[in-house]
mmCIF file of the N, C-alpha and C atoms, coordinates in Angstrom:
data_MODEL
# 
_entry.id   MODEL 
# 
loop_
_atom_site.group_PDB 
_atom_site.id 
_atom_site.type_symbol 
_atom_site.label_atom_id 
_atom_site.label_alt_id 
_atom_site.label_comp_id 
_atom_site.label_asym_id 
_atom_site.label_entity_id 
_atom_site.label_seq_id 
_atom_site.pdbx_PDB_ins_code 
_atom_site.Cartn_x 
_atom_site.Cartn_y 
_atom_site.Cartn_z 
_atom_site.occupancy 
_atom_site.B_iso_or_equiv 
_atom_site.pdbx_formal_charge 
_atom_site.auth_seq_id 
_atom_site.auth_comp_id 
_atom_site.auth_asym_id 
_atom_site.auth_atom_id 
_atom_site.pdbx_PDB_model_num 
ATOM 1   N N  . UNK A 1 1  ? -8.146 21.480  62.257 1.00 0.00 ? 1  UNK A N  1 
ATOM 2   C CA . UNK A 1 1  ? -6.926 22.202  61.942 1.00 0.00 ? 1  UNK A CA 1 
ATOM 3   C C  . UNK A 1 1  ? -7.109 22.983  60.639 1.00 0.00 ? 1  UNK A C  1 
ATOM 4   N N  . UNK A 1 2  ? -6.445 24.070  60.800 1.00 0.00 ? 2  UNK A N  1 
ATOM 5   C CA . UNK A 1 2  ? -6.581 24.999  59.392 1.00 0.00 ? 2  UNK A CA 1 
ATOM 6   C C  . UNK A 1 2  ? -5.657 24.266  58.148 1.00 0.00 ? 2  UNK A C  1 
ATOM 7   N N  . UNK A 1 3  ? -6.202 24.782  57.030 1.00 0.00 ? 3  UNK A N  1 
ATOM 8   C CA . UNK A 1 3  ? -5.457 24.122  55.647 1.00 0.00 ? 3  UNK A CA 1 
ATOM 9   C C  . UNK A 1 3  ? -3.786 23.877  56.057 1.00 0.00 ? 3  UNK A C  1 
ATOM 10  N N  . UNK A 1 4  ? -3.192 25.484  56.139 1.00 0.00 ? 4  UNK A N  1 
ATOM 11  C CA . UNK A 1 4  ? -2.116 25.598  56.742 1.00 0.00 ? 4  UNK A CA 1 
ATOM 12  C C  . UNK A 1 4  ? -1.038 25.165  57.742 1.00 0.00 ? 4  UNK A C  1 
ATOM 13  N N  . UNK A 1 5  ? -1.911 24.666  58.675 1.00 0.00 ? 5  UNK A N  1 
ATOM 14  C CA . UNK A 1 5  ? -1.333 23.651  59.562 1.00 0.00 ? 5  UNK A CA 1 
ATOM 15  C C  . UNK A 1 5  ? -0.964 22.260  58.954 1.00 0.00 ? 5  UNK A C  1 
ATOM 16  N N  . UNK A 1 6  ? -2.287 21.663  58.487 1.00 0.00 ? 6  UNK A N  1 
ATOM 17  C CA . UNK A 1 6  ? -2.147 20.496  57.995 1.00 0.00 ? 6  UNK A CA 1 
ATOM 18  C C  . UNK A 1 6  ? -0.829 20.377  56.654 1.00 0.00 ? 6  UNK A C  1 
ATOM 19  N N  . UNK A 1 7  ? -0.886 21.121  55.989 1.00 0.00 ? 7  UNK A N  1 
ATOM 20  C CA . UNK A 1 7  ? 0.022  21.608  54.885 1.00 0.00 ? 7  UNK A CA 1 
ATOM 21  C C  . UNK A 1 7  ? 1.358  21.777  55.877 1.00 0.00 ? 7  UNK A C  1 
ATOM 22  N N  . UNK A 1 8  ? 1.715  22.546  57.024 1.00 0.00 ? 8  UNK A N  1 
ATOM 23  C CA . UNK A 1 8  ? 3.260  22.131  57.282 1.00 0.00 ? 8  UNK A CA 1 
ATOM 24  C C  . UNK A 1 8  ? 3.342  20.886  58.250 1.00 0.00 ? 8  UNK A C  1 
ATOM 25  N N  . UNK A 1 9  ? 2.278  20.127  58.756 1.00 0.00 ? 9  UNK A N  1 
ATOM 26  C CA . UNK A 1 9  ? 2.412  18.439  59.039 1.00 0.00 ? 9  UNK A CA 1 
ATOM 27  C C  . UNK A 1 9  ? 2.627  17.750  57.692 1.00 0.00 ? 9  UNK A C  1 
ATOM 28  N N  . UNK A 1 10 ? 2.086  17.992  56.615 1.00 0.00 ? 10 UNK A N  1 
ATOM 29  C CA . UNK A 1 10 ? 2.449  16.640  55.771 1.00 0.00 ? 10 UNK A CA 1 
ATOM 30  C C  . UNK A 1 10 ? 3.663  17.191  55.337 1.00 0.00 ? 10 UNK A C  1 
ATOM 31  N N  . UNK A 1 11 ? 4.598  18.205  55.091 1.00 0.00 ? 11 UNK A N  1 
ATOM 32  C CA . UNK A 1 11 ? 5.947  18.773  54.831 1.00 0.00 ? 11 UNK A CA 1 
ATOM 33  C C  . UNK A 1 11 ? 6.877  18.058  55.593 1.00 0.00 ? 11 UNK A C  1 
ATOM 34  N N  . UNK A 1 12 ? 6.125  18.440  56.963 1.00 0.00 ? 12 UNK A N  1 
ATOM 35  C CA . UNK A 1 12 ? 7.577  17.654  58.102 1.00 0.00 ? 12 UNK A CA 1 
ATOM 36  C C  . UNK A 1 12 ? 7.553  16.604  58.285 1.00 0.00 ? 12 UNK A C  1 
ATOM 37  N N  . UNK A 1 13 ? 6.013  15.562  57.647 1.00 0.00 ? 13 UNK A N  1 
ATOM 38  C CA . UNK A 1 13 ? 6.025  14.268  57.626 1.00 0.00 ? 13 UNK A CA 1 
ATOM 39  C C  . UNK A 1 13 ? 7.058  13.901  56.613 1.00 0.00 ? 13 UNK A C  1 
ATOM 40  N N  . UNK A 1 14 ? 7.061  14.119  55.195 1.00 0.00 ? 14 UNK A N  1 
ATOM 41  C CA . UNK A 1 14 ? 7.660  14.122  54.461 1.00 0.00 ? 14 UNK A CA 1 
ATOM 42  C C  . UNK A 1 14 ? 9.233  14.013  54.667 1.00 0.00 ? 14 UNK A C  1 
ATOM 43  N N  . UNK A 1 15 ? 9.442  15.145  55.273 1.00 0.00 ? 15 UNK A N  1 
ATOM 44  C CA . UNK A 1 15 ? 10.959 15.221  55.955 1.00 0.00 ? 15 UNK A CA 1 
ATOM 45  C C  . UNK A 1 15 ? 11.529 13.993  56.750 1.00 0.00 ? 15 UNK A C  1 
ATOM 46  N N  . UNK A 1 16 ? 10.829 13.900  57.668 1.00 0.00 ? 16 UNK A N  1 
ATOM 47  C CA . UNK A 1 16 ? 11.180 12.932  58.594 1.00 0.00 ? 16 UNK A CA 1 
ATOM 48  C C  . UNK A 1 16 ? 11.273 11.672  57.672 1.00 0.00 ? 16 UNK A C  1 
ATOM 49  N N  . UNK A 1 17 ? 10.083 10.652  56.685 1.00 0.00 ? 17 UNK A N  1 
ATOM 50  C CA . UNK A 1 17 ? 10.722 10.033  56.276 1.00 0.00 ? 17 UNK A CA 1 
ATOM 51  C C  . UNK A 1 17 ? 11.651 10.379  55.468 1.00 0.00 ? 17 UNK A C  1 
ATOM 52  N N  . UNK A 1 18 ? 12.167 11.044  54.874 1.00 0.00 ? 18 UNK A N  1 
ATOM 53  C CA . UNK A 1 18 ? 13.836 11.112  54.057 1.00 0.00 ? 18 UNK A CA 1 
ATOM 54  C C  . UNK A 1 18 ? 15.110 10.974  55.198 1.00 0.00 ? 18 UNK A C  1 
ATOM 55  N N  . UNK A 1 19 ? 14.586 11.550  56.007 1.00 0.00 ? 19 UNK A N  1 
ATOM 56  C CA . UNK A 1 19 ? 16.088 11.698  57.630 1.00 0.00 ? 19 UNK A CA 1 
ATOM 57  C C  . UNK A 1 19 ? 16.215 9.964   58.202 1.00 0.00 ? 19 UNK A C  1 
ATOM 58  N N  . UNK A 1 20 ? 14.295 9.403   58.521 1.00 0.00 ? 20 UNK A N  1 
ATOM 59  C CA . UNK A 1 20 ? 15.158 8.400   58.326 1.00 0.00 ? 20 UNK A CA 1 
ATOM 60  C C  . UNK A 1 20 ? 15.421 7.238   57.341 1.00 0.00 ? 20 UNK A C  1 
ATOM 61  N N  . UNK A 1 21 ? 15.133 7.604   56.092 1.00 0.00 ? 21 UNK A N  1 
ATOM 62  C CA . UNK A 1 21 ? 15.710 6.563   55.040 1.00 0.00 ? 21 UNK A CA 1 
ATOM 63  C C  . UNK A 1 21 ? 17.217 7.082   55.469 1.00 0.00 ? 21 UNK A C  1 
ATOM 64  N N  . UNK A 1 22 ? 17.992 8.239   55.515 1.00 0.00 ? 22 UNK A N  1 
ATOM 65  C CA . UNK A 1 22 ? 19.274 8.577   55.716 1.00 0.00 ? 22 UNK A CA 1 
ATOM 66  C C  . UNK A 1 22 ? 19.942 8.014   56.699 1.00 0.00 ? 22 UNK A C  1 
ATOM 67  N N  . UNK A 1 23 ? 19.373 8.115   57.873 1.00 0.00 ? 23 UNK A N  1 
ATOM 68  C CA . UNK A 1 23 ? 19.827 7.530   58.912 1.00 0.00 ? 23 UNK A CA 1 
ATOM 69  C C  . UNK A 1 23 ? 19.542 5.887   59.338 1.00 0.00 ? 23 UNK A C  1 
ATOM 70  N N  . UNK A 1 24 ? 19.007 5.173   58.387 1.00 0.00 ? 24 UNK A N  1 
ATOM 71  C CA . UNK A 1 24 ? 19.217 4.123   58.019 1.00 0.00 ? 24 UNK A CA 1 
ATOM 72  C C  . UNK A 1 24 ? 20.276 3.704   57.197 1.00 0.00 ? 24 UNK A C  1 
ATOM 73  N N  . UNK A 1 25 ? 20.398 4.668   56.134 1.00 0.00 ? 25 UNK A N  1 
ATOM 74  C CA . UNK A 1 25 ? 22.023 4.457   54.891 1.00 0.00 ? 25 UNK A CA 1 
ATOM 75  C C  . UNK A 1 25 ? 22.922 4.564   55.699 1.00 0.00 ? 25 UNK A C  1 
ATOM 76  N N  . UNK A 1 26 ? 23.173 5.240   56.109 1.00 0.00 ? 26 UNK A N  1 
ATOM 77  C CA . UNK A 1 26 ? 24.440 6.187   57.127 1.00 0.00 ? 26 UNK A CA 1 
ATOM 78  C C  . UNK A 1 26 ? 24.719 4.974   58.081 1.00 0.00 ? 26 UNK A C  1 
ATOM 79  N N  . UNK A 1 27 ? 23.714 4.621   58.706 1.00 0.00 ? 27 UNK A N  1 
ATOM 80  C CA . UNK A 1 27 ? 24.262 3.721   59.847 1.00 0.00 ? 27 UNK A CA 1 
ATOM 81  C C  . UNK A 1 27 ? 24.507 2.590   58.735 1.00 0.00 ? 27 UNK A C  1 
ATOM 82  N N  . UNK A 1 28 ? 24.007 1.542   57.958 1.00 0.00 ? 28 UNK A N  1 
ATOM 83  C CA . UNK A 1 28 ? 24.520 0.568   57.109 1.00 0.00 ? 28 UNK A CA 1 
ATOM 84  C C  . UNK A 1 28 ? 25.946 0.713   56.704 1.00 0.00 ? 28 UNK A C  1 
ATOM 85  N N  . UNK A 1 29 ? 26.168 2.001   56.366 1.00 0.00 ? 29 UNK A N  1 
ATOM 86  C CA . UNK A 1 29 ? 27.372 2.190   55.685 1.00 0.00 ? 29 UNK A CA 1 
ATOM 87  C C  . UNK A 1 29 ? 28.881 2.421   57.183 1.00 0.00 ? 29 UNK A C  1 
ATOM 88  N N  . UNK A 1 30 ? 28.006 2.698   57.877 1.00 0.00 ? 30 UNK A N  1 
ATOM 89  C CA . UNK A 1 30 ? 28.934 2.861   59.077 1.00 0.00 ? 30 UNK A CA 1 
ATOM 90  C C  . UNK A 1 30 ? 29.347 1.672   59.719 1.00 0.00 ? 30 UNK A C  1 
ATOM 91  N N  . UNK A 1 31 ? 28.182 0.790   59.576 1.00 0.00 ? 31 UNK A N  1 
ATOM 92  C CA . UNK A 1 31 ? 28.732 -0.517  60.391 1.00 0.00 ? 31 UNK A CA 1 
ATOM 93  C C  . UNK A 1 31 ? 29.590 -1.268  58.765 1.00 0.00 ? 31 UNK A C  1 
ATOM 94  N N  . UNK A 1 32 ? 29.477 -1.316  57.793 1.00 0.00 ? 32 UNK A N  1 
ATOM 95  C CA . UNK A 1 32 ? 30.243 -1.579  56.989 1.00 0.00 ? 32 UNK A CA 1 
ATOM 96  C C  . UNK A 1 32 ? 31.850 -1.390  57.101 1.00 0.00 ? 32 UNK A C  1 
ATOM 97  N N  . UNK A 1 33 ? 31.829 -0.282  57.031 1.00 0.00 ? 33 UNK A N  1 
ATOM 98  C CA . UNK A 1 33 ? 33.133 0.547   57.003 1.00 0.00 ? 33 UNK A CA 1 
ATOM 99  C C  . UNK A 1 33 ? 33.980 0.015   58.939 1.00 0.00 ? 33 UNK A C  1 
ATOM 100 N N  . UNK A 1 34 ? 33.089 -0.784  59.948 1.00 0.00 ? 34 UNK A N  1 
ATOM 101 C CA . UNK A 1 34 ? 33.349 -0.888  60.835 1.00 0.00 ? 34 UNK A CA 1 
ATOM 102 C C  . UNK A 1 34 ? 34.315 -2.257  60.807 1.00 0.00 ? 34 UNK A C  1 
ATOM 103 N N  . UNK A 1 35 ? 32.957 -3.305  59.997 1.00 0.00 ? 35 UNK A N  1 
ATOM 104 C CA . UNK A 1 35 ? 33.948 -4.621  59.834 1.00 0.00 ? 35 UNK A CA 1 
ATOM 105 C C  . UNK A 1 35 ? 34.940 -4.099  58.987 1.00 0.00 ? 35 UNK A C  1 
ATOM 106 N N  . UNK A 1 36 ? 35.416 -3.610  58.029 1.00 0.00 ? 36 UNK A N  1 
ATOM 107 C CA . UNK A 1 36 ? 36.581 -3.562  57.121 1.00 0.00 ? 36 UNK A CA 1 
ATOM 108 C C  . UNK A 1 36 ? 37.516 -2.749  57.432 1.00 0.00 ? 36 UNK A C  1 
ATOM 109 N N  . UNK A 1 37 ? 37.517 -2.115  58.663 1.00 0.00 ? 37 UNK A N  1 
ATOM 110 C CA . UNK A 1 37 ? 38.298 -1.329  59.265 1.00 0.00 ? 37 UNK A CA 1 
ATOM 111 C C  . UNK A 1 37 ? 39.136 -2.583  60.574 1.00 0.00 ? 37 UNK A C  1 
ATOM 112 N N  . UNK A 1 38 ? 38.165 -2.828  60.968 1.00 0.00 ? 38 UNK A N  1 
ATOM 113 C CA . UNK A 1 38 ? 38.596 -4.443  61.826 1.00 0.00 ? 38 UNK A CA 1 
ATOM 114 C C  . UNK A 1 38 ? 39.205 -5.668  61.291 1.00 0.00 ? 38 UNK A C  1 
ATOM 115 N N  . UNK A 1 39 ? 39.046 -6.098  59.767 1.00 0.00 ? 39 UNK A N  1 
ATOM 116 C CA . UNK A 1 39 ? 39.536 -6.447  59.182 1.00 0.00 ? 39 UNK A CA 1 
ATOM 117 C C  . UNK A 1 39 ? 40.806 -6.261  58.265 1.00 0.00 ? 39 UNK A C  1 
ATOM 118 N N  . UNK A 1 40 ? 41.241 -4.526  58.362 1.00 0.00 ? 40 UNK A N  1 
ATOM 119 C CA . UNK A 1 40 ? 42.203 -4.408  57.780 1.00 0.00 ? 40 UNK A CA 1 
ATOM 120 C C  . UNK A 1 40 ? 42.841 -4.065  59.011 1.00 0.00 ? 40 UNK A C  1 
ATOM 121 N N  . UNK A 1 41 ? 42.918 -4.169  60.165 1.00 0.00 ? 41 UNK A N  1 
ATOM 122 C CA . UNK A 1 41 ? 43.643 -4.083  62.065 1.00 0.00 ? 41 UNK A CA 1 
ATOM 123 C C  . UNK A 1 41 ? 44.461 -5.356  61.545 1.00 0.00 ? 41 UNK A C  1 
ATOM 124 N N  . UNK A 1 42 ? 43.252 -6.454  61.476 1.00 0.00 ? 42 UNK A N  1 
ATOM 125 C CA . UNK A 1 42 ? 43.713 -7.803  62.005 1.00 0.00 ? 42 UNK A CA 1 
ATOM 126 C C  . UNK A 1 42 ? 44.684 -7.845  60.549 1.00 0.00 ? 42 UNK A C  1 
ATOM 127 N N  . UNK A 1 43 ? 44.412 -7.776  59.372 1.00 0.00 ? 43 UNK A N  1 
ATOM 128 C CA . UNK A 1 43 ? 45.471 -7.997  57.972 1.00 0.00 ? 43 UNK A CA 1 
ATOM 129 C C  . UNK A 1 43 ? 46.829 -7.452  58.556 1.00 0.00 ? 43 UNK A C  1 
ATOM 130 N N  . UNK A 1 44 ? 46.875 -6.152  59.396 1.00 0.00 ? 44 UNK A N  1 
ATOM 131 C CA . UNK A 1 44 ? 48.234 -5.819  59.135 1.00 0.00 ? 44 UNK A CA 1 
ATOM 132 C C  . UNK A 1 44 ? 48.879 -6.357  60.421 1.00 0.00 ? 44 UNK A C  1 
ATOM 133 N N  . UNK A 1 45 ? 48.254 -6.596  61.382 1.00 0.00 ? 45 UNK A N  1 
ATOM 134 C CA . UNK A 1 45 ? 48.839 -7.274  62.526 1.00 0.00 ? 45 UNK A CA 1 
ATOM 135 C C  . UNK A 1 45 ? 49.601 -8.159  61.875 1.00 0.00 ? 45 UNK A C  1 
ATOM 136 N N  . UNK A 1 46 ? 48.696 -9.292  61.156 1.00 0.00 ? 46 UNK A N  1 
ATOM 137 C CA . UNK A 1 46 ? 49.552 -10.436 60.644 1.00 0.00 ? 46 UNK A CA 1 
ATOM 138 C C  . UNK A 1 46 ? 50.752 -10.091 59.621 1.00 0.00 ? 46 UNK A C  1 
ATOM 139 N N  . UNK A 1 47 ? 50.703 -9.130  59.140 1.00 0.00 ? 47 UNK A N  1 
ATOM 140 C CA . UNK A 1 47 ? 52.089 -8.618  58.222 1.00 0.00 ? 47 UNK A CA 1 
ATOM 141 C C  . UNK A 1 47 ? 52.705 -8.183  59.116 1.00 0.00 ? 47 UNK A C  1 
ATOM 142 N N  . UNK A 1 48 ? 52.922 -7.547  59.923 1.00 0.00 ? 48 UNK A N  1 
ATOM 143 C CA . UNK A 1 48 ? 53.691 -6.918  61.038 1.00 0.00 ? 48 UNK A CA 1 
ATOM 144 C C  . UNK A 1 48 ? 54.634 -8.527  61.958 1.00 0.00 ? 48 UNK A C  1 
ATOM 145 N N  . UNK A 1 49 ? 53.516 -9.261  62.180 1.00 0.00 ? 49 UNK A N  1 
ATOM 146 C CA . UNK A 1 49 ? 54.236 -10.449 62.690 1.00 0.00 ? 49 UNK A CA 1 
ATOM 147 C C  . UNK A 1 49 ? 54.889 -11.485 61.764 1.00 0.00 ? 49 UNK A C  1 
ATOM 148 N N  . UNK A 1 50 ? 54.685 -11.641 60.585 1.00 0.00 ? 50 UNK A N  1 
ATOM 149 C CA . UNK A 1 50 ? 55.511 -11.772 59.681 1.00 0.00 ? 50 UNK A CA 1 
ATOM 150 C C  . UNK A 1 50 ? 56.347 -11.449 59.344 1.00 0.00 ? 50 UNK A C  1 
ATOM 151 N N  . UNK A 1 51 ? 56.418 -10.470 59.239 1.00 0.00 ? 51 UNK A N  1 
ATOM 152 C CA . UNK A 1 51 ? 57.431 -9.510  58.834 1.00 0.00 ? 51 UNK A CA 1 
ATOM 153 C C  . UNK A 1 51 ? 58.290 -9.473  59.894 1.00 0.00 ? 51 UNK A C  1 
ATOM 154 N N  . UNK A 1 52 ? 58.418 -9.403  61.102 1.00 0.00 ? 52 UNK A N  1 
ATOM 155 C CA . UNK A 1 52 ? 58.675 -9.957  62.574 1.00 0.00 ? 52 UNK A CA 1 
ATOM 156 C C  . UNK A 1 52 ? 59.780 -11.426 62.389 1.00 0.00 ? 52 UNK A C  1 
ATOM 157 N N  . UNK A 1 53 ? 58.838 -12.251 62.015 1.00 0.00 ? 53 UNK A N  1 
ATOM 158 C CA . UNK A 1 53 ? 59.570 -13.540 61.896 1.00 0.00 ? 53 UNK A CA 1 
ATOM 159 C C  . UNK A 1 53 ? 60.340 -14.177 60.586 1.00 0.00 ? 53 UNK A C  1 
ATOM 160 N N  . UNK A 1 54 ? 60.280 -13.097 59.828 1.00 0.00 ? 54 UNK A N  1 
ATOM 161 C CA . UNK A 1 54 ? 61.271 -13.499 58.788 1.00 0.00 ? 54 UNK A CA 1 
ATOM 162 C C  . UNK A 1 54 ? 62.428 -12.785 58.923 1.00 0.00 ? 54 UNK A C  1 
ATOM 163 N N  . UNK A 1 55 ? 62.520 -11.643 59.558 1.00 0.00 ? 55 UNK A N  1 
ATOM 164 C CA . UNK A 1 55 ? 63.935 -10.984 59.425 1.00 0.00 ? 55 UNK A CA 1 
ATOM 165 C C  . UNK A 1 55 ? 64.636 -11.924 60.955 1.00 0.00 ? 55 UNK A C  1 
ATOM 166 N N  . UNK A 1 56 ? 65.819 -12.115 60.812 1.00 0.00 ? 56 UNK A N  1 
ATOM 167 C CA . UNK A 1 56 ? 66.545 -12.737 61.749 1.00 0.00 ? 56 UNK A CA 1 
ATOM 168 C C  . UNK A 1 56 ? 66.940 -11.167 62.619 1.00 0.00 ? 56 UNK A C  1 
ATOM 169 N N  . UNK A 1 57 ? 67.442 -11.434 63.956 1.00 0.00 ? 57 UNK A N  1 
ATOM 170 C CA . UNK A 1 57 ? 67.735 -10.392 64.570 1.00 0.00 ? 57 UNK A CA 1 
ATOM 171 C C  . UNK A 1 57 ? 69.325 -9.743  64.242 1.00 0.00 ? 57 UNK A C  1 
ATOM 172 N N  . UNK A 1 58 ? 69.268 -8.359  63.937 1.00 0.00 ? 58 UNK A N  1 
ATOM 173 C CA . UNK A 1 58 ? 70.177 -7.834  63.587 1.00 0.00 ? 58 UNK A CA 1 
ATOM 174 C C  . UNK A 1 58 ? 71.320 -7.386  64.235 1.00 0.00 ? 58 UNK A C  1 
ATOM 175 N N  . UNK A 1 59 ? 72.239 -7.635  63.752 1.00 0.00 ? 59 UNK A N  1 
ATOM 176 C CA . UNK A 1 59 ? 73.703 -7.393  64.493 1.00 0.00 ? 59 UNK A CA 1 
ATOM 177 C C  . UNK A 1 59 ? 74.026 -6.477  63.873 1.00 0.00 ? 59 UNK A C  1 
ATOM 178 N N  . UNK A 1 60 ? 74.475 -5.559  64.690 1.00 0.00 ? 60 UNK A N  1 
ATOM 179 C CA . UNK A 1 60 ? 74.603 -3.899  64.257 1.00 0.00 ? 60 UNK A CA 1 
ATOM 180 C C  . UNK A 1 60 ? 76.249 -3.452  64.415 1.00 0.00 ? 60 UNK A C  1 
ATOM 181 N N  . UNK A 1 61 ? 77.675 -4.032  63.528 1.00 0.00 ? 61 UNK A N  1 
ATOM 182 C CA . UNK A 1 61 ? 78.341 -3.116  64.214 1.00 0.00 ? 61 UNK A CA 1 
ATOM 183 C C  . UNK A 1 61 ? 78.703 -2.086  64.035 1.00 0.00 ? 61 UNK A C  1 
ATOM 184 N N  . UNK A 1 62 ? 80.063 -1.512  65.107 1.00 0.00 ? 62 UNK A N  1 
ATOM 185 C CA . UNK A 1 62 ? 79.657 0.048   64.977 1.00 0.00 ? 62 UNK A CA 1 
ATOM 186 C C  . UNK A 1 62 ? 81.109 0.759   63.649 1.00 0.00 ? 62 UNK A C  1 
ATOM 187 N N  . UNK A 1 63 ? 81.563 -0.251  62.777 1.00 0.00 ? 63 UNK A N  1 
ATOM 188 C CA . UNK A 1 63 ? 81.810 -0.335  61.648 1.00 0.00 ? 63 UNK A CA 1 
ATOM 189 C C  . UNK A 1 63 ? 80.986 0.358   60.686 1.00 0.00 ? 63 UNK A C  1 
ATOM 190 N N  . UNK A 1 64 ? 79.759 -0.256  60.756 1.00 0.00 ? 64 UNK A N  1 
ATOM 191 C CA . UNK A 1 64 ? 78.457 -0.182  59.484 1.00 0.00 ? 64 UNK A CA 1 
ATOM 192 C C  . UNK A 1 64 ? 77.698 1.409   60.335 1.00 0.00 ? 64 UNK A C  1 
ATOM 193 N N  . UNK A 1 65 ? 78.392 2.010   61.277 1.00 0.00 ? 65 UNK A N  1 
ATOM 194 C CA . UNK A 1 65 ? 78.058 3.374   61.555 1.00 0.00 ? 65 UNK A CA 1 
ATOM 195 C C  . UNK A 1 65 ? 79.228 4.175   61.522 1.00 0.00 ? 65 UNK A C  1 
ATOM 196 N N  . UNK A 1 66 ? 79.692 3.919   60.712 1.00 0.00 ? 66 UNK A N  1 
ATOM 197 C CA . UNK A 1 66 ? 81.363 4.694   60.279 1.00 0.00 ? 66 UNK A CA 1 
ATOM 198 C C  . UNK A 1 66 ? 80.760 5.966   59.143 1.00 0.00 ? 66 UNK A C  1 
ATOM 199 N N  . UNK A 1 67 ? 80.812 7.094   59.075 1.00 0.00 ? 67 UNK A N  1 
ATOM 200 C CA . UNK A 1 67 ? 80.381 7.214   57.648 1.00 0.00 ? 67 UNK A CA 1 
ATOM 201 C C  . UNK A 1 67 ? 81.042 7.236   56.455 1.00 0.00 ? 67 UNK A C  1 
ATOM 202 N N  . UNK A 1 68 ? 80.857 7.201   55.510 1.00 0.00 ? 68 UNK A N  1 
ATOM 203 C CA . UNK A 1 68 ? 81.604 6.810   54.519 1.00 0.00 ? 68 UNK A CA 1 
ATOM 204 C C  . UNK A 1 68 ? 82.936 7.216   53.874 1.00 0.00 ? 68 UNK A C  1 
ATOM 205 N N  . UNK A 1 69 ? 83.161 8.388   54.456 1.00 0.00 ? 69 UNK A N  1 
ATOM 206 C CA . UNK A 1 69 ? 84.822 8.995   53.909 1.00 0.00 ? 69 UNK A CA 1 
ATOM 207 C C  . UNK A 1 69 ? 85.764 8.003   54.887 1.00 0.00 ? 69 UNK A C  1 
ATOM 208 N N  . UNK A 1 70 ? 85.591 7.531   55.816 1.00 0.00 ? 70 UNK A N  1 
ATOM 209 C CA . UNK A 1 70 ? 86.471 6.945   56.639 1.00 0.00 ? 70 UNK A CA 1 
ATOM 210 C C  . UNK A 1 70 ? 86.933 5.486   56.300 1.00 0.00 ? 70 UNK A C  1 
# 
């Protein structure tokens, strides 16, 4: 192979490892961001059902939809 050739193989060798050190970060950080996205589902479920079981069910009458000059 001419100088030249060999010179743009070790360039795109070069390249390739940086794409995949990247695409090694990228995916780490993706499955990261996966559990804590699943983990903040399940956090608010449980506030939602809490929040659920502490308010008693509301009696609405149609008094408390009067508006206020009346």
């Amino acid at each position: 192979m001419s100088e030249l050739t060999d010179e743009r193989l070790t360039q795109l060798e070069i390249k390739l490892v940086y794409l995949e050190d990247l695409v090694d970060t990228l995916n780490t950080m993706v499955a990261r961001q996966h559990d804590q996205i699943a983990m903040l589902i399940h956090e608010v479920a449980q506030l939602r059902q809490r929040n659920d079981e502490s308010q008693p069910p509301a009696f609405r009458s149609l008094r408390d939809e009067l508006p206020p000059h009346y």
